[in-house]
DRENDRENDREN-376763 format. One record per residue (C-alpha): y, z, x. Coordinates in steps of 0.25 Angstrom, whole numbers, plus 5000, padded with zeros to 4 digits. Layout:
# DRENDRENDREN-376763
YZX ...
END
This chain:
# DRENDRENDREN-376763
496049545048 497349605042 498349675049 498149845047 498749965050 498150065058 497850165048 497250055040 496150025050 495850165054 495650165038 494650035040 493950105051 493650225042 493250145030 492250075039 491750185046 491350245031 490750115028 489250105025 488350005033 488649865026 490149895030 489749925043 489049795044 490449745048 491149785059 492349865059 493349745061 492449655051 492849765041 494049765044 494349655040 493749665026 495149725024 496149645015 497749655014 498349705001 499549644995 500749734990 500049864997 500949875009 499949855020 498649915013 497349845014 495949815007 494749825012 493349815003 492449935008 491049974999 491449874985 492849924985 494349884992 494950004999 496449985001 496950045014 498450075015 498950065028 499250205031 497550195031 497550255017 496250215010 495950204994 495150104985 
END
């Protein structure tokens, strides 16, 4: 598991509280670590959620 920020895994816990029932055939911490570093994005991570990356910045901001 990668190291996140706070604001990043409040961000997670939203994404997978949204998710529909094939995420939630993994737990929350299984998820979690779905997520990937990023290189040259200051801290930002990626995580694939419903055929697409979200990138999530670590003041929790959340775009794809």
């Amino acid at each position: 598991m990668i190291l996140t920020t706070k604001a990043q895994r409040l961000a997670i816990k939203r994404i997978y509280m949204r998710g529909a029932d094939s995420t939630r055939a993994l737990t929350y911490r299984q998820f979690r670590a779905t997520a990937q570093p990023t290189f040259g994005c200051d801290g930002a991570i990626v995580l694939p959620w419903a055929g697409m990356w979200l990138c999530i910045e670590r003041d929790g901001y959340t775009h794809s």
